[in-house]
Each structure stands twice: as structure tokens, then as C-alpha cells.
C-alpha positions as a Markdown table, in Angstrom:
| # | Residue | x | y | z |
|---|---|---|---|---|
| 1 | Unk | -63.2 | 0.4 | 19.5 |
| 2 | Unk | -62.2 | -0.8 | 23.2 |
| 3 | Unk | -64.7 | -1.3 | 25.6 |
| 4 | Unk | -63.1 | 0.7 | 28.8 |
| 5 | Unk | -63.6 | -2.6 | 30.9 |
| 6 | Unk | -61.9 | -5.0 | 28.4 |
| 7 | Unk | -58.4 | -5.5 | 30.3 |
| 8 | Unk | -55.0 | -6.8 | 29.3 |
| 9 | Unk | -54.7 | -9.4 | 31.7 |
| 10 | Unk | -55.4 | -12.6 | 30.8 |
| 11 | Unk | -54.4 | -16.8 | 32.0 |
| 12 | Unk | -54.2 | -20.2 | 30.7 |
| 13 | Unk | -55.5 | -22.6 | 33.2 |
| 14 | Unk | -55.3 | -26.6 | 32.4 |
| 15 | Unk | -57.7 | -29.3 | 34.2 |
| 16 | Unk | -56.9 | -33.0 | 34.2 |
| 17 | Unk | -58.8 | -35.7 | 34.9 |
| 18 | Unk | -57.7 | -39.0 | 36.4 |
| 19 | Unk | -57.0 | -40.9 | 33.0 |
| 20 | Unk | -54.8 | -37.6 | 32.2 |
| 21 | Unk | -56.9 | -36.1 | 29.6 |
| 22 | Unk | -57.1 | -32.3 | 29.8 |
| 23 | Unk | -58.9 | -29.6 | 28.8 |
| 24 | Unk | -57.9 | -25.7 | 29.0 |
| 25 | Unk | -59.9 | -22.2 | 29.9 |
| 26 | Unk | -58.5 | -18.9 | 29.0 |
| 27 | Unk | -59.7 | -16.0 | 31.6 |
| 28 | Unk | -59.6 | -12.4 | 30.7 |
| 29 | Unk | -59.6 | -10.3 | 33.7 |
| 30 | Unk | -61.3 | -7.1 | 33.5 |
| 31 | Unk | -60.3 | -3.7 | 34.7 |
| 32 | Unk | -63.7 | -3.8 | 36.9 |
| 33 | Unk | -62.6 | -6.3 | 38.7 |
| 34 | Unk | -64.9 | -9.1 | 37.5 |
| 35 | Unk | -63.5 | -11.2 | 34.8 |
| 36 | Unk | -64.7 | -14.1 | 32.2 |
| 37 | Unk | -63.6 | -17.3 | 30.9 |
| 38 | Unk | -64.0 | -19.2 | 27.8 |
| 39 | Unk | -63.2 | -22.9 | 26.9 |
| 40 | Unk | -59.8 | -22.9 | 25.0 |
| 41 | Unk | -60.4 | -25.4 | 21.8 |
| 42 | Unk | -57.3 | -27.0 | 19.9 |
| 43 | Unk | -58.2 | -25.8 | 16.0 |
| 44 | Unk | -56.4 | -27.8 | 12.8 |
| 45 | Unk | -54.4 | -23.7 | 12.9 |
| 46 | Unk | -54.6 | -23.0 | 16.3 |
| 47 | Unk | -56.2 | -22.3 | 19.7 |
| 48 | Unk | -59.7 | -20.3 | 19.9 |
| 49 | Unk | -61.7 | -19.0 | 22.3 |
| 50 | Unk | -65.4 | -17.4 | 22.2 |
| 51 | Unk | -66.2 | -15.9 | 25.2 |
| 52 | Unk | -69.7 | -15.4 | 26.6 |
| 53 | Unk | -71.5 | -12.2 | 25.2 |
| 54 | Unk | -71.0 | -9.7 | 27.7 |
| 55 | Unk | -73.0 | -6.5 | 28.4 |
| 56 | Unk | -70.5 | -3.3 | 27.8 |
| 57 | Unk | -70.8 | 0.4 | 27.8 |
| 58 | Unk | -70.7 | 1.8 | 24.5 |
| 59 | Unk | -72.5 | 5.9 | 24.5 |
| 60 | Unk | -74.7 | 7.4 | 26.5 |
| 61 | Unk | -78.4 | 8.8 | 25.8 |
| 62 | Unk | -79.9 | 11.3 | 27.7 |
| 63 | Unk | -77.4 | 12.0 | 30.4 |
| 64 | Unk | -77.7 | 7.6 | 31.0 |
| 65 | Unk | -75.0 | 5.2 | 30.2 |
| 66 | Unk | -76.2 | 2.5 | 27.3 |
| 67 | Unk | -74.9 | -1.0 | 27.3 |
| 68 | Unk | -74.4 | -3.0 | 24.5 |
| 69 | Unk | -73.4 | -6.7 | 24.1 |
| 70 | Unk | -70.3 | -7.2 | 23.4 |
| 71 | Unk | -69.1 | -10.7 | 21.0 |
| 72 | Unk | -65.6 | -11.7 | 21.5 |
| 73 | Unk | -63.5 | -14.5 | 20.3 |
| 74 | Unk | -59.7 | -14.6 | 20.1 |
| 75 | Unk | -57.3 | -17.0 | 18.2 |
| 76 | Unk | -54.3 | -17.8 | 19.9 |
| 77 | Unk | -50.7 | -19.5 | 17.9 |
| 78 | Unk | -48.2 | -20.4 | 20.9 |
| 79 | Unk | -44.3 | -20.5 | 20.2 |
| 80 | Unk | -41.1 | -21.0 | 22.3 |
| 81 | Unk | -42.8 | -24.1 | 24.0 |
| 82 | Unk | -45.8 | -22.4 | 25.2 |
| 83 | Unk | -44.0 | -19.0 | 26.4 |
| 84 | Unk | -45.5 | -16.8 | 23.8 |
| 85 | Unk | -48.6 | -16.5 | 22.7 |
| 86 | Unk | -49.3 | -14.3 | 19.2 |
| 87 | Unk | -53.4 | -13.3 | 19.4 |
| 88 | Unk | -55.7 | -12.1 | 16.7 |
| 89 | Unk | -58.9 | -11.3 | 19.1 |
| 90 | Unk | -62.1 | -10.3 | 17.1 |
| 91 | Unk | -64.4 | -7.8 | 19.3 |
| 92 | Unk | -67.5 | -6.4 | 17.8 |
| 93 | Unk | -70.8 | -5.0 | 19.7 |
| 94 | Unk | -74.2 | -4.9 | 17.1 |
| 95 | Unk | -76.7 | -2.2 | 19.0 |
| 96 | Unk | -78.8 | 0.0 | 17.1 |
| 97 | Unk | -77.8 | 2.2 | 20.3 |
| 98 | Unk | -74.3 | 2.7 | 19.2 |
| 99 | Unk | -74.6 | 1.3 | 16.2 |
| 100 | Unk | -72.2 | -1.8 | 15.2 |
| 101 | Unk | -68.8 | -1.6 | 16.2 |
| 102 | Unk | -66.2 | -3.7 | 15.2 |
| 103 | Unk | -62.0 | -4.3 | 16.6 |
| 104 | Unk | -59.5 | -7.0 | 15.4 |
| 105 | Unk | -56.6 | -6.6 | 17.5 |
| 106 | Unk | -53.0 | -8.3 | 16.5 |
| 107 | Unk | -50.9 | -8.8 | 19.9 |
| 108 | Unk | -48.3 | -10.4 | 21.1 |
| 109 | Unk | -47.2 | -11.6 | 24.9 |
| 110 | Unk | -44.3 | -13.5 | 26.5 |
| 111 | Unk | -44.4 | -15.4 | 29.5 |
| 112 | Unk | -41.7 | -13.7 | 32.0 |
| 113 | Unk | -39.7 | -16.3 | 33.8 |
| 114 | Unk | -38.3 | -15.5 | 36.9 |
| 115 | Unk | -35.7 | -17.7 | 38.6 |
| 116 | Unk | -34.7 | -17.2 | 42.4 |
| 117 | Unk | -31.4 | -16.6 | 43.1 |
């Protein structure tokens, strides 16, 4: 299960404060153009995120579109000094509607670096 707005893209964003201690927010950009962010927490294994619940098509029911909310929280291990990230994002969407549906997606992403000639 994929919710057809649930997007690919996604950032790391870092906020420091004048004595230089930080926090992070990971941002998933959505293929409707809106997106959503979630605080990115330091675990004992790794980074997690648990994004707001978000309201997602899932079926229809009598010619009408039904929404469903949608849970999502990812896990994130980074390597190569921050240039990879390896996910394990756990999606799942409890509506007598559509009934429950359930996703853990494994991923991977590296960081392209470009220099300028």
C-alpha cells in the first residue's frame, strides 16, 4: 500500500541556536504539492521520525473518494558521513472504510555531490 500522494522527496534541515545546540526536521514533500515535517530524534540505534497523521485517499464509496488517516514513522541509519541515508519507514492507515492497511518500506538514498568545474 502507497498512498498516491506519498512522494520520494524528502530533506534534512538543521536549526541552531546561539549556544550551538541544534535540533533537526525531516520534510517529506508530497506529489500534491503540499508537504510535512516531523522532528528528527537521535535514538540509542538511530534517527526516527513520526510524522503528523495525515488524511489520505484510500477507496472510493459510491462514486466519492474516502480518506483515511494515514500513521507514518520512518527510522533513518546514516553512513559515509551523513551522505547516505538507509530508511525503514513504517506506513499504515486503520479505517473501517478501507480497512487497515499496512507498508514497511526498506530504501536506501545517497546524497549527489556536485562540484563546479
Amino acid at each position: 500500500m502507497r498512498p498516491p500522494d506519498a512522494g520520494r522527496n524528502w530533506t534534512v534541515a538543521r536549526q541552531c541556536d546561539p549556544a550551538h545546540r541544534c535540533t533537526f526536521t525531516l520534510t517529506q514533500h508530497l506529489t500534491n504539492g503540499q508537504s510535512r515535517t516531523a522532528p528528527l530524534v537521535p535514538t540509542t540505534q538511530d534517527w526516527s521520525a513520526k510524522f503528523p497523521r495525515l488524511s489520505a485517499p484510500c477507496g472510493h464509496r459510491d462514486r466519492t473518494i474516502v480518506h483515511g488517516p494515514l500513521n507514518s514513522y520512518w527510522a533513518l541509519w546514516f553512513t559515509d558521513h551523513g551522505q547516505t541515508a538507509n530508511a525503514r519507514e513504517q506506513i499504515s492507515m486503520p479505517t473501517p472504510a478501507c480497512g487497515y492497511l499496512a507498508d514497511d518500506i526498506q530504501w536506501r538514498a545517497s546524497h549527489l555531490i556536485v562540484a563546479n568545474p
